[in-house]
MIDOSE-1310 file (N, C-alpha, C; in nm, 2 decimals, decimal comma, always signed):
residues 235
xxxx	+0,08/-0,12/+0,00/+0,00/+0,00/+0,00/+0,09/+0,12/+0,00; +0,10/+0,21/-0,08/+0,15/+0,30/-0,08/+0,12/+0,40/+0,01; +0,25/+0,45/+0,08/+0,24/+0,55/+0,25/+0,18/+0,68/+0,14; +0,14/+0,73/+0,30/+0,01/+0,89/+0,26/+0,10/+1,00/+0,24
xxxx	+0,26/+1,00/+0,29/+0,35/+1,07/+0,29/+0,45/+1,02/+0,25; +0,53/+1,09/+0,13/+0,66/+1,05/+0,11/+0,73/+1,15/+0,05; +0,84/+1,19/+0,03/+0,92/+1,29/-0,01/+0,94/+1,36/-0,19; +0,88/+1,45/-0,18/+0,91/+1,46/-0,33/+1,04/+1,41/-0,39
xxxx	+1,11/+1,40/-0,55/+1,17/+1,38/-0,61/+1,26/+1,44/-0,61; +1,36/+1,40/-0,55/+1,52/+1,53/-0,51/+1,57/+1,47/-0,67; +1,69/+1,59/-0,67/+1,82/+1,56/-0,75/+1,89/+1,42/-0,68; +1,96/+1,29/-0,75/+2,06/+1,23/-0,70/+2,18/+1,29/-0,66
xxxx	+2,23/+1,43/-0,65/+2,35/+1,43/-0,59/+2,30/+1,54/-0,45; +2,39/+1,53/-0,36/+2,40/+1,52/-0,22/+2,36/+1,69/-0,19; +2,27/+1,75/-0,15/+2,26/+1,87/-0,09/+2,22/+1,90/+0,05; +2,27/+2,01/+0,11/+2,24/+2,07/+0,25/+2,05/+2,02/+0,28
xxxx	+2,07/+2,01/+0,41/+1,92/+2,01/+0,46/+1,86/+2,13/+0,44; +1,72/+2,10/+0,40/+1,63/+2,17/+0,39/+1,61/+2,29/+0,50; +1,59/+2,38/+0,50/+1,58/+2,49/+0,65/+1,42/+2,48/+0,65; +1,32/+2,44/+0,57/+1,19/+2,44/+0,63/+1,13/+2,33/+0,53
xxxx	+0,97/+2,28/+0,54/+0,91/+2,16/+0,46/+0,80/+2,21/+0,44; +0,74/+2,18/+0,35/+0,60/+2,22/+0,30/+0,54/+2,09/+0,28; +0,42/+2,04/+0,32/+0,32/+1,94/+0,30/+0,27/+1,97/+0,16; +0,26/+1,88/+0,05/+0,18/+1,91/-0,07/+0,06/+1,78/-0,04
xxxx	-0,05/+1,86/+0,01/-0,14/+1,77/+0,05/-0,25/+1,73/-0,07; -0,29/+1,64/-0,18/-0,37/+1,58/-0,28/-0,32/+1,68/-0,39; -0,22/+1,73/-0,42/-0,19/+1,76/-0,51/-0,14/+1,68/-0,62; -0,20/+1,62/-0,72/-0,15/+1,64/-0,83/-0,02/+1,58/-0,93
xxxx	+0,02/+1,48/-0,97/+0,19/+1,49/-1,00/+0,28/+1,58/-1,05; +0,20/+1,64/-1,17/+0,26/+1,75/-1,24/+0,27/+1,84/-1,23; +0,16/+1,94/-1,09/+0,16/+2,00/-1,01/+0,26/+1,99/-0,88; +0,28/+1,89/-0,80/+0,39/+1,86/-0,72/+0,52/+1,92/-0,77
xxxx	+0,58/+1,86/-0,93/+0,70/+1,85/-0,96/+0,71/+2,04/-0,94; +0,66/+2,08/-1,00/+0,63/+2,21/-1,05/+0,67/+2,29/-0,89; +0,57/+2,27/-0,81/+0,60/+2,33/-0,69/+0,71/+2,27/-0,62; +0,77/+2,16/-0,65/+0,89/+2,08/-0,58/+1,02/+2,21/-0,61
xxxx	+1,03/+2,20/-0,74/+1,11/+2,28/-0,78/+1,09/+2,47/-0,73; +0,99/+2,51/-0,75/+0,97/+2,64/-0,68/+1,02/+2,65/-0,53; +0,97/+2,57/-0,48/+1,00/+2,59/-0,31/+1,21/+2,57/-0,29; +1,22/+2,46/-0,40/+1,35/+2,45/-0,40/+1,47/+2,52/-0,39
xxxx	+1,40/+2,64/-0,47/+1,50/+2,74/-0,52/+1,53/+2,82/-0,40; +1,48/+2,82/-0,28/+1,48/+2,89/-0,17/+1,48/+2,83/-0,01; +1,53/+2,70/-0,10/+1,60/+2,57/+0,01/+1,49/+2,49/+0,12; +1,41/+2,51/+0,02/+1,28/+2,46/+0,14/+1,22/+2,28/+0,05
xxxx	+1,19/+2,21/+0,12/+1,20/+2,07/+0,12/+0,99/+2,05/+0,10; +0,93/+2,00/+0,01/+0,84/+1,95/-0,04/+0,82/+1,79/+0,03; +0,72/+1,76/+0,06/+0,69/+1,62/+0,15/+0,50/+1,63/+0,12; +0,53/+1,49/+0,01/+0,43/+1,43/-0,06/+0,31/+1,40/+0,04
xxxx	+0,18/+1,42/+0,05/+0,12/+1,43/+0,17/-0,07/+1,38/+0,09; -0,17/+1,32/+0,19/-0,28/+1,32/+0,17/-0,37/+1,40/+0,25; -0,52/+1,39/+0,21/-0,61/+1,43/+0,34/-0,66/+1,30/+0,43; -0,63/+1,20/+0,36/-0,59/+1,08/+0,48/-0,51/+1,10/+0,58
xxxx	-0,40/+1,16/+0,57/-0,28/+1,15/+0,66/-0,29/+1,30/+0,76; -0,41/+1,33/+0,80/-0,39/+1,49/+0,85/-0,39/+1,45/+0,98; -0,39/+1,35/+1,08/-0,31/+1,33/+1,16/-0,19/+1,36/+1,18; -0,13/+1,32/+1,08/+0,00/+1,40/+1,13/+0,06/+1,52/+1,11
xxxx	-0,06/+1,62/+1,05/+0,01/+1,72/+1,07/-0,07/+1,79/+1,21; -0,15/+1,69/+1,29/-0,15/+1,77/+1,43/+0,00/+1,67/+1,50; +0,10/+1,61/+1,46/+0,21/+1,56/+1,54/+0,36/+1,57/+1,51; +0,35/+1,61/+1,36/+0,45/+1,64/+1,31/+0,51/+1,77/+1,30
xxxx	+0,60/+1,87/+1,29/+0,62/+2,01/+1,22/+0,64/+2,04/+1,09; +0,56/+2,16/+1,06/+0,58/+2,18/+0,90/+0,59/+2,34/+0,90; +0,65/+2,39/+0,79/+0,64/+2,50/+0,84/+0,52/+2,53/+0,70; +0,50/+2,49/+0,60/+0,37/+2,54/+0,56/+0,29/+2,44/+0,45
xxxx	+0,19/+2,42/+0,42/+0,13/+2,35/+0,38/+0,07/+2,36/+0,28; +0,03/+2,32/+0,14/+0,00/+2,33/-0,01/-0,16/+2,21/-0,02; -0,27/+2,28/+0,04/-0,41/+2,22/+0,02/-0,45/+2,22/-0,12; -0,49/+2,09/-0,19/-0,60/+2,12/-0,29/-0,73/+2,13/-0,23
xxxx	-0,80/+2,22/-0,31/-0,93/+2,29/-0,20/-1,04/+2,18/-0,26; -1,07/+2,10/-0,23/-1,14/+1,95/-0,29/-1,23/+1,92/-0,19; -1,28/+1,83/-0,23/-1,41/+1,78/-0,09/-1,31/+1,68/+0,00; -1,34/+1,76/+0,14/-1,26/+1,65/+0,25/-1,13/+1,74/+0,31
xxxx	-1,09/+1,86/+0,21/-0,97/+1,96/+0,24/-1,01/+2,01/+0,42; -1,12/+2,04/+0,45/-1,13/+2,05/+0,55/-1,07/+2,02/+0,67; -1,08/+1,90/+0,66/-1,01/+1,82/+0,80/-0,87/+1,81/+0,75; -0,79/+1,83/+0,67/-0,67/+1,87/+0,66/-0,63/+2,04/+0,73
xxxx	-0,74/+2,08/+0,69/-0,66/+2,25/+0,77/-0,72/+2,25/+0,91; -0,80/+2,16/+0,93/-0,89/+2,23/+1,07/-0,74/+2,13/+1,15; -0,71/+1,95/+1,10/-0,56/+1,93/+1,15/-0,50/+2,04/+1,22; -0,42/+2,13/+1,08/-0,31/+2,19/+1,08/-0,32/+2,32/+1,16
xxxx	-0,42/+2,36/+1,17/-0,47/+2,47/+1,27/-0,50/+2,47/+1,44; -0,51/+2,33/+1,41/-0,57/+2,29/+1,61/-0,46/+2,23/+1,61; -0,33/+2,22/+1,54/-0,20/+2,14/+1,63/-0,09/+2,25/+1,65; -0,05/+2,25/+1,82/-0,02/+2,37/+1,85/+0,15/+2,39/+1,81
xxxx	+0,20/+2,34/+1,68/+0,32/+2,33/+1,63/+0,28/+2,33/+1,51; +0,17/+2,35/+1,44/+0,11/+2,40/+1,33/+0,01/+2,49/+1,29; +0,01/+2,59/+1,40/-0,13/+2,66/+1,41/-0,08/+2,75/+1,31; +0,05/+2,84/+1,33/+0,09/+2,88/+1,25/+0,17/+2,88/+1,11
xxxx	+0,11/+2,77/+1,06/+0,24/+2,72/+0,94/+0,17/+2,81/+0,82; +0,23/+2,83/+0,70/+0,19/+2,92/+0,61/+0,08/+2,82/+0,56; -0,04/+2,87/+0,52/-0,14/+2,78/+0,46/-0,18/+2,83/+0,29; -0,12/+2,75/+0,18/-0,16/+2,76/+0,06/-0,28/+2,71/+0,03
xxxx	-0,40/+2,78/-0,07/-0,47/+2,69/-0,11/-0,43/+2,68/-0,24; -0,49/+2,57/-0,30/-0,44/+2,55/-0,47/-0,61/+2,53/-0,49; -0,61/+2,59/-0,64/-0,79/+2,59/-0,64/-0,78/+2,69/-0,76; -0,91/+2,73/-0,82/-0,96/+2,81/-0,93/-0,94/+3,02/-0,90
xxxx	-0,96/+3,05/-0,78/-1,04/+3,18/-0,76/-1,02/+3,19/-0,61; -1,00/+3,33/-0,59/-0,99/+3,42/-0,43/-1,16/+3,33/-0,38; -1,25/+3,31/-0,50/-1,37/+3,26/-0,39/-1,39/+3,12/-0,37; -1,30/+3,07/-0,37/-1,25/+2,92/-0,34/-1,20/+2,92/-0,21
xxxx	-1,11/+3,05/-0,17/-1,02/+3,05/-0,06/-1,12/+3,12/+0,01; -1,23/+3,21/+0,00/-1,31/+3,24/+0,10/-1,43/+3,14/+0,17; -1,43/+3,03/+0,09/-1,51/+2,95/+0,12/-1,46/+2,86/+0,26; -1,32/+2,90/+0,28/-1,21/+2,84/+0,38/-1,17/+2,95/+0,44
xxxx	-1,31/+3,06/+0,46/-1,16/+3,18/+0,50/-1,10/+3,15/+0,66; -1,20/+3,05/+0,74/-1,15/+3,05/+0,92/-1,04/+3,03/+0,89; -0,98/+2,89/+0,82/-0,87/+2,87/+0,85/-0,72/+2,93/+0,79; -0,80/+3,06/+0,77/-0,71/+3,18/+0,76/-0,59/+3,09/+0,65
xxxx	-0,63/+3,09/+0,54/-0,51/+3,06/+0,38/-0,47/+3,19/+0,37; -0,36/+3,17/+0,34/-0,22/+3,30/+0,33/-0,22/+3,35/+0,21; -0,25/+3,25/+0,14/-0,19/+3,26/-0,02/-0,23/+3,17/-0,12; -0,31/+3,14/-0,28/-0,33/+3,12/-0,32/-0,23/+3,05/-0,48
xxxx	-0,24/+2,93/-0,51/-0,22/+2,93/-0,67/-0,35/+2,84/-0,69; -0,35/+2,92/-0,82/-0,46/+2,90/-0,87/-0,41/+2,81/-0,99; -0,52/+2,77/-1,08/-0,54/+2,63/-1,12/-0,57/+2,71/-1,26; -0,52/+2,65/-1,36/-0,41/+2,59/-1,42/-0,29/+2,65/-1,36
xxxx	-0,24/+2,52/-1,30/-0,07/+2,62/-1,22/+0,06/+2,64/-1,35; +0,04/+2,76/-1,36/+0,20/+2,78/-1,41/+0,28/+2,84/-1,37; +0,47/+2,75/-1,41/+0,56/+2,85/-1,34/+0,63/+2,98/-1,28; +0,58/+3,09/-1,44/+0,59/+3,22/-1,32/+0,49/+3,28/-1,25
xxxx	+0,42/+3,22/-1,23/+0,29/+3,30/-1,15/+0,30/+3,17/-1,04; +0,35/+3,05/-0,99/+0,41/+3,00/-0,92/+0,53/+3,04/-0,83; +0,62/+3,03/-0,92/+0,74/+3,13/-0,87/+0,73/+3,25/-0,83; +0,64/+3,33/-0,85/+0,64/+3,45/-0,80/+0,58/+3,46/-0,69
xxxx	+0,50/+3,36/-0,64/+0,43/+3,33/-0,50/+0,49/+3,27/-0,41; +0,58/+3,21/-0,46/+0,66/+3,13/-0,32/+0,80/+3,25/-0,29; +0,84/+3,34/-0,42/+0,93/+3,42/-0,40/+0,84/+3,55/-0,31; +0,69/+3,53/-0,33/+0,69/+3,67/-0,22/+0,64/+3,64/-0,04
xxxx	+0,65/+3,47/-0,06/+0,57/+3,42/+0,05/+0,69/+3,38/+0,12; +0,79/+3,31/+0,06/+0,91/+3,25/+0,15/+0,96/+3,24/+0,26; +0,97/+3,41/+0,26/+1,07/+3,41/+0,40/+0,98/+3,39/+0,52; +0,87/+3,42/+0,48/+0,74/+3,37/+0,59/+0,78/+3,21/+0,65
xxxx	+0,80/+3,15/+0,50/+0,81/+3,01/+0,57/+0,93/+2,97/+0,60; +1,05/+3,09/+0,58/+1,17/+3,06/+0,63/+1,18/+3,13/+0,77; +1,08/+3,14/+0,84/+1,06/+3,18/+0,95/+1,15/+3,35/+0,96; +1,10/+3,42/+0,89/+1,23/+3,51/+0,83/+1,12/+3,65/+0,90
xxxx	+1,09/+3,60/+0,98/+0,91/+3,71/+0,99/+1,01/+3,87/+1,02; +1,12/+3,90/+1,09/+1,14/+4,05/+1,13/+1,14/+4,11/+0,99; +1,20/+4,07/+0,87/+1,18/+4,13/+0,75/+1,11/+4,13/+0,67; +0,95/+4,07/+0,74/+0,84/+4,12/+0,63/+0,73/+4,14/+0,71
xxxx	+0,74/+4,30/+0,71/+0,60/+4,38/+0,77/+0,52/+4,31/+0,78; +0,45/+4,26/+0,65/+0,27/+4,26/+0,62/+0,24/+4,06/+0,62; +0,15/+4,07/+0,68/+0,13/+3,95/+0,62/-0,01/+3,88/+0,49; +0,04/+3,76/+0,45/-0,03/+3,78/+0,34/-0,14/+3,64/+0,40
xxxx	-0,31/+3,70/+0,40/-0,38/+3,63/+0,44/-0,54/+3,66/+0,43; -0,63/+3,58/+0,40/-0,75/+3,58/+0,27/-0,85/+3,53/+0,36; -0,93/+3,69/+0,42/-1,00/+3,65/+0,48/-1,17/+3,74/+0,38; -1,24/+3,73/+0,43/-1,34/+3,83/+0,45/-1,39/+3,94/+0,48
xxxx	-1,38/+4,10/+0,47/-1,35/+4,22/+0,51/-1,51/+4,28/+0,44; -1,57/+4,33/+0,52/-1,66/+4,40/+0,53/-1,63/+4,57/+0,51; -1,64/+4,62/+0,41/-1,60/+4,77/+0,38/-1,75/+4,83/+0,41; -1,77/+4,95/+0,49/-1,82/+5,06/+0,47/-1,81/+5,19/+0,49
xxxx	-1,87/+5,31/+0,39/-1,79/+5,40/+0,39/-1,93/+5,52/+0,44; -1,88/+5,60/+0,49/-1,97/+5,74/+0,55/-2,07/+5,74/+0,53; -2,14/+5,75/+0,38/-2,23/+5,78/+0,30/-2,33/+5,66/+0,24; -2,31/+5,59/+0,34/-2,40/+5,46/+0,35/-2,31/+5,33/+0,24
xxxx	-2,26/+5,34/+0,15/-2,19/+5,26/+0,03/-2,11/+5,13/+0,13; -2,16/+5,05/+0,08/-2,09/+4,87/+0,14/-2,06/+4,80/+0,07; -1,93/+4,74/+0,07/-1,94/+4,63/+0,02/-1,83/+4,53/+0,07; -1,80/+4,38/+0,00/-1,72/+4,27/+0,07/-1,62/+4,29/-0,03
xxxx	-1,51/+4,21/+0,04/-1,38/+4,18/+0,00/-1,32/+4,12/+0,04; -1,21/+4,06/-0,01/-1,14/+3,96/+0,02/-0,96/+4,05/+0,06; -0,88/+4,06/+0,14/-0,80/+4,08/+0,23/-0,67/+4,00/+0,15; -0,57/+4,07/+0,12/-0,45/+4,07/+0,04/-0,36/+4,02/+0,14
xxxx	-0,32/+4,10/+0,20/-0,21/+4,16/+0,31/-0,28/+4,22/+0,42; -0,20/+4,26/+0,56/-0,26/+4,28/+0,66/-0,13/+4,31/+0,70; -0,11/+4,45/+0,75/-0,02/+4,49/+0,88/-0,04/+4,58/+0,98; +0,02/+4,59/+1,06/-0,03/+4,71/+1,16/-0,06/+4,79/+1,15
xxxx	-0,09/+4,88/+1,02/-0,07/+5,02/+1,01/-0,19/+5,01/+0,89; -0,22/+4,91/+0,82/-0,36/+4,89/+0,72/-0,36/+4,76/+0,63; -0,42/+4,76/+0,55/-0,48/+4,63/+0,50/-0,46/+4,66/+0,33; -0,46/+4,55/+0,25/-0,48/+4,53/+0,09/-0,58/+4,42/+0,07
xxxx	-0,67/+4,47/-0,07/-0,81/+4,45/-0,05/-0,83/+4,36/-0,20; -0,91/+4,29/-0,21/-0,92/+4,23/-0,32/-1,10/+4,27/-0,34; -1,14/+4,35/-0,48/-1,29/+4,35/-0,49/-1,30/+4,42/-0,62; -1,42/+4,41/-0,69/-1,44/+4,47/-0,80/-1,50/+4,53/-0,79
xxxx	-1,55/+4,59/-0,67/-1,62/+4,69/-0,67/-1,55/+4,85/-0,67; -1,61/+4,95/-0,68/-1,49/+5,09/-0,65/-1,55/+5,12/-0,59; -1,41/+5,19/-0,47/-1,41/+5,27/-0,32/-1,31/+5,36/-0,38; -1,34/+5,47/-0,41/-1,22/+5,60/-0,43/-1,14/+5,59/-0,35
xxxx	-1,00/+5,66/-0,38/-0,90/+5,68/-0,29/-0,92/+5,80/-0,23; -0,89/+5,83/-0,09/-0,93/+5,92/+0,02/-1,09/+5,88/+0,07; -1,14/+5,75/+0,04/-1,28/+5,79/+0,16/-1,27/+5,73/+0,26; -1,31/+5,79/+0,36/-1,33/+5,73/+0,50/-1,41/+5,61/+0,48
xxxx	-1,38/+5,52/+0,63/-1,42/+5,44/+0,57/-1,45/+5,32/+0,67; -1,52/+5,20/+0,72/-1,52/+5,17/+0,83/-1,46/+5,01/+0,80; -1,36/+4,93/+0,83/-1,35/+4,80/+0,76/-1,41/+4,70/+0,91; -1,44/+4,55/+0,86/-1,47/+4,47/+1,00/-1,42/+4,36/+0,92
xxxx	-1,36/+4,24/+0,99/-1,31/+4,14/+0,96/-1,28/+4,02/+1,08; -1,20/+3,87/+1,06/-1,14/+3,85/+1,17/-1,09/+3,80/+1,11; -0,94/+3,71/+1,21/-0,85/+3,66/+1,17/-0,78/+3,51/+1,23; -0,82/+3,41/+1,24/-0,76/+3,31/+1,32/-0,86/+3,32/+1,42
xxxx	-0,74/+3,34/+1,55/-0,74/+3,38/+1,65/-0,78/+3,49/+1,69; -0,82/+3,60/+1,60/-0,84/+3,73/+1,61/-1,00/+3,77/+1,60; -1,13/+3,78/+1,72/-1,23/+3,72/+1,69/-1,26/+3,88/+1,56; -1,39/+3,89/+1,53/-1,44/+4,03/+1,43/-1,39/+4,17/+1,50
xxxx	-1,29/+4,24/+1,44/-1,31/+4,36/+1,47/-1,32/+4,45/+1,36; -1,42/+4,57/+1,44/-1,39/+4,66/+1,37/-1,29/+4,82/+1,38; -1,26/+4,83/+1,27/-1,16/+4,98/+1,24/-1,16/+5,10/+1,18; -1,18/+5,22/+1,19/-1,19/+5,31/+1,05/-1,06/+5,28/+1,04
xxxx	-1,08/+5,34/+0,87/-0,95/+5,36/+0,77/-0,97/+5,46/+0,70; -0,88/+5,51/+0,60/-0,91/+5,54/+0,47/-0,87/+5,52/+0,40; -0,89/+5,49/+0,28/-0,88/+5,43/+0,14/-0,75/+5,50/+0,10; -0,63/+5,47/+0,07/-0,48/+5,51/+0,04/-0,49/+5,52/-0,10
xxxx	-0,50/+5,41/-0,16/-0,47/+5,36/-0,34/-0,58/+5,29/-0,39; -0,55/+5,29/-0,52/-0,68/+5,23/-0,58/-0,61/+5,18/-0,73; -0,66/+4,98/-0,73/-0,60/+4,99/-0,85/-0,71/+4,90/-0,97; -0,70/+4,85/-1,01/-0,78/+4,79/-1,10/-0,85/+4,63/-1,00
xxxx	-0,92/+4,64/-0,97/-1,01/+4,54/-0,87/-0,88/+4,51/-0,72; -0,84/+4,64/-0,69/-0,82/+4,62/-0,58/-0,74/+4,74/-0,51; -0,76/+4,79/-0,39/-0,74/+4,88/-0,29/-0,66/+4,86/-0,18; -0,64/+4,97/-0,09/-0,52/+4,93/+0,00/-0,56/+5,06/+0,09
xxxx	-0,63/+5,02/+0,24/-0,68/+5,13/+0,32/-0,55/+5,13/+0,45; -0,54/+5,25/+0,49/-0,50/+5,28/+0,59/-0,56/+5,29/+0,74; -0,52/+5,21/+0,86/-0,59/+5,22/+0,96/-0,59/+5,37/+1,02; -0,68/+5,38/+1,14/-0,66/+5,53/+1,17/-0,60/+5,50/+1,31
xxxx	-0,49/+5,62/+1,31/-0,43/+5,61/+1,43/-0,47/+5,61/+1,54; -0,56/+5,67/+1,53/-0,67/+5,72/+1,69/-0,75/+5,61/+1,69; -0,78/+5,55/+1,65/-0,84/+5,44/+1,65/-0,84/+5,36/+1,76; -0,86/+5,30/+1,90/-0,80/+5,22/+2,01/-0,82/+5,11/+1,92
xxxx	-0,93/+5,01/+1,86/-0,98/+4,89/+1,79/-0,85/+4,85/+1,69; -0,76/+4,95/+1,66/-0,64/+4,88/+1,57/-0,53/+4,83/+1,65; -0,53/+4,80/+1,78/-0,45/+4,80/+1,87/-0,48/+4,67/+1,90; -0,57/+4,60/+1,86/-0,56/+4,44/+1,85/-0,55/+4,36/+1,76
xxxx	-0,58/+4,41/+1,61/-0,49/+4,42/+1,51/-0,35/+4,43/+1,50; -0,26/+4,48/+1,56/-0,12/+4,52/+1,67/-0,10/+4,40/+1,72; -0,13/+4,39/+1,82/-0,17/+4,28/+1,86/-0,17/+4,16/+1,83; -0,25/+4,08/+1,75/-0,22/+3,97/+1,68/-0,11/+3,99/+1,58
xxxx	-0,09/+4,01/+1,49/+0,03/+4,01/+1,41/+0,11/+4,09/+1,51; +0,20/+4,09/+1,57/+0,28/+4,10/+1,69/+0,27/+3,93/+1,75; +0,21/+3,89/+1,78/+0,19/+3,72/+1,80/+0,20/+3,63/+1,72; +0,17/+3,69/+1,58/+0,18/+3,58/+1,47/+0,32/+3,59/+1,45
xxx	+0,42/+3,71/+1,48/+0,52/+3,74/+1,37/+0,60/+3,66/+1,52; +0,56/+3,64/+1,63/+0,68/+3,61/+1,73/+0,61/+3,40/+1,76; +0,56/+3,40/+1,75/+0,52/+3,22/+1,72/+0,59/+3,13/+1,67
C-alpha cells in the first residue's frame, strides 16, 4: 500500500538540509514537480502528503502546507490549525479563484495558486511568500492572508472583499467593486485567532479590482490588530 507521505523527487546528488518543509497535500503529480522545484529554489523541502494522513500534521512540524481545495480539504486544515506546532504554518490553497479560498476563510489561507498552475505566477508566489516560511518574519512587515472584510464607507456605500495583506498600520483588499481613494471608511473582519473587529480607515490607493486602506491612528480597535500580528510574527 502506498504511504500517505513520502518525499518529493530530489536531484541524486547530495545537498544541505532543507531549513523548512511544505506538506503538498492531494496535489497532483505534475503540479507537485512544479512546486517541488519552486519551493527549491529557496532551500525549502516538499513532502508528498494526503487528506488521509492529516493526523499528522496535528504531530509532526511543518512549516507550511500546499491544500488542494477539494471535498474533505477541510479536515486537513482544521488538523493543521488545532496542532499547536502548526497553528501557524503558512497555509496555501491550490484551487480556481480568491472565492475558493473564501469558502475556507477561518482557517485563515495565506496565499493562493490557482489552477491551471504555471511556473511564473508560481514562482512568484513562493518568491513573495518565503521568507514567511523561512521563519524570516522580522523582515516582512505585512502579512499575506485571505479572509473576508466588510468595507463601509460614511455615506452609506458597502461592500465585501477579500484581504490581500494585513499589517499594523492597514490592510490590501481584493474586490471589483470601487471605493475611491481618500474615503473614510469603516472595515470589519477576523483573523484566526483574532475574533471580528472593527476599524476606521481610509482608502490610500486604488487599482484595477483592488485597494489598499489605511488604519486610523486614533483608533484604540487597531491595537488588536497590533496585537495579533505581533503574535503571529513572534510564534
Amino acid at each position: 500500500m502506498e504511504k500517505a507521505f513520502g518525499t518529493a523527487p530530489a536531484p541524486a546528488f547530495a545537498r544541505k538540509k532543507a531549513a523548512a518543509r511544505v506538506a503538498l497535500v492531494d496535489v497532483k503529480e505534475s503540479s507537485r514537480y512544479l512546486l517541488t522545484e519552486c519551493f527549491r529554489q529557496f532551500g525549502i523541502e516538499t513532502v508528498v502528503a494526503s487528506s488521509t494522513s492529516s493526523d499528522r500534521l496535528k504531530q509532526e512540524k511543518f512549516e507550511a502546507c500546499v491544500v488542494n481545495l477539494v471535498h474533505g480539504c477541510e479536515k486537513v486544515m482544521e488538523a493543521a490549525r488545532s496542532s499547536p506546532s502548526n497553528s501557524r504554518l503558512v497555509l496555501y490553497g491550490l484551487g480556481g479563484s480568491a472565492h475558493d479560498a473564501m469558502r475556507y476563510s477561518k482557517y485563515g489561507i495565506n496565499a493562493m495558486f490557482h489552477e491551471p498552475l504555471e511556473r511564473p505566477a508560481a514562482m512568484k508566489l513562493v518568491r513573495a511568500t518565503h521568507m514567511l516560511v523561512l521563519h524570516e518574519f522580522r523582515r516582512y512587515a505585512r502579512i499575506p492572508i485571505m479572509t473576508e472584510v466588510t468595507v463601509a464607507s460614511s455615506d452609506g456605500h458597502r461592500l465585501t472583499a477579500s484581504s490581500i495583506e494585513v499589517s499594523s498600520g492597514g490592510m490590501s483588499l481584493k474586490s471589483s467593486e470601487d471605493m475611491p481613494a481618500g474615503t473614510n471608511v469603516e472595515i470589519s473582519f477576523s483573523l484566526l485567532t483574532l475574533p471580528r473587529v472593527s476599524v476606521r480607515a481610509v482608502v490610500s490607493w486604488r487599482k484595477t479590482k483592488s485597494f489598499g486602506v489605511r488604519f486610523d491612528s486614533a483608533d484604540d480597535r487597531r491595537r488588536k490588530i497590533k496585537e495579533w500580528i505581533d503574535g503571529y510574527l513572534e510564534s
